[in-house]
N, C-alpha and C positions, 0 to 999 in steps of 0.2 A: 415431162415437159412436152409440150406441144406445140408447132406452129402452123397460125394462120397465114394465109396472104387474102390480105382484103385488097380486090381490084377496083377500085372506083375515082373516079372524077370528078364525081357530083354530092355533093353535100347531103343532099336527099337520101340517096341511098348509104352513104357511110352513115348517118345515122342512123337508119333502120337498120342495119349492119350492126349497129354498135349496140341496139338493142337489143337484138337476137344475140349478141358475143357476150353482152355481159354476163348473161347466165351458163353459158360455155366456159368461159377462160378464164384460170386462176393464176393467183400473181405469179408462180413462175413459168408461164407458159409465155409465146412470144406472138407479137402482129406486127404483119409486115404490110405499112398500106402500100399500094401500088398506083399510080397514076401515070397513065401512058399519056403525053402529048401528041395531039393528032390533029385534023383540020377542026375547027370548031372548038379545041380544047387551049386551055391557055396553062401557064405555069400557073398564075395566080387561082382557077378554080380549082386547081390541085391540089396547093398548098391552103386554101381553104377547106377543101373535105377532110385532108390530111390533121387539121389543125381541131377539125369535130371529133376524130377517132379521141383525138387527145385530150379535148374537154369532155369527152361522155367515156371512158376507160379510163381510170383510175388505177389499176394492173390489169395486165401487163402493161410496161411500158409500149410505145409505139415508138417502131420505126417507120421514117416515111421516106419513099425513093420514089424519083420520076424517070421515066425514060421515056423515049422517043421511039417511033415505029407503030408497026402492025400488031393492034390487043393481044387478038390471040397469042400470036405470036410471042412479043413481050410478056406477056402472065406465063405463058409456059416456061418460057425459059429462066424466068425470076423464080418460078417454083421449082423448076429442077435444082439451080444452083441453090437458091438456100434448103434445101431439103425440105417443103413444106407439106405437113401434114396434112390440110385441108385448104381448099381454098374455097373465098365469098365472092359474090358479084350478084351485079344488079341482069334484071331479065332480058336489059334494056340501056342502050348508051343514054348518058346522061339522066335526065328526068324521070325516074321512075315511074311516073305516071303517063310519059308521052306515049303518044300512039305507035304501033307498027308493029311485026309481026315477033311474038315473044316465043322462046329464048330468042336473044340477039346472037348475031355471028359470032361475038368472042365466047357466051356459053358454049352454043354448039358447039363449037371447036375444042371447049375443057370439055367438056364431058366425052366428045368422040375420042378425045386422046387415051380416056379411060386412065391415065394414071395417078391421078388423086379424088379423093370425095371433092365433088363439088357443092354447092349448096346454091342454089340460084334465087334470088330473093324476090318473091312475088309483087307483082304492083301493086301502086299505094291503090287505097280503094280510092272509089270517086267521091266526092264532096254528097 
């Protein structure tokens, strides 16, 4: 059994997320989405990306948790406590596609930690 923690916000990338997992995760393996509230971030787009894992995953089931605080921070310590084997995220807060300098802060920050596989999900292409 295996688990993920999917960090995302944004509906955009939980589905490309969800695309890249389905070929990954078999039904008894676990996801844990993750949505940190923060400035710009509302409970309701949470609970929307959360609500995508769930109509594009089929198994495993999903779990969806929201906290509050600093990304990095909160992904880190949701992956220590549930013991997760890899975790997902976007390059980039929110939009996948929006501009600015890729990996975003909360990557660099899992991957400086070194202690899980990361997987950083490349931007959408451009139109």
């Amino acid at each position: 059994m295996v688990t993920v923690l999917l960090a995302s916000a944004s509906v955009h990338t939980t589905a490309a997320a969800c695309d890249l997992l389905a070929g990954w995760l078999e039904a008894d393996d676990r996801l844990v989405h993750l949505g940190v509230v923060e400035a710009g971030v509302t409970k309701r787009d949470l609970a929307d990306a959360a609500n995508v894992a769930r109509g594009r995953l089929v198994a495993p089931a999903v779990e969806a948790l929201v906290r509050t605080g600093d990304p990095p921070t909160v992904v880190a310590a949701v992956a220590d406590r549930r013991d997760v084997d890899h975790v997902v995220l976007g390059g980039a807060r929110g939009d996948p596609s929006a501009a600015g300098s890729r990996p975003g802060s909360t990557a660099r920050a899992l991957l400086a930690a070194d202690r899980w596989p990361v997987t950083v999900l490349p931007a959408a292409p451009s139109p």
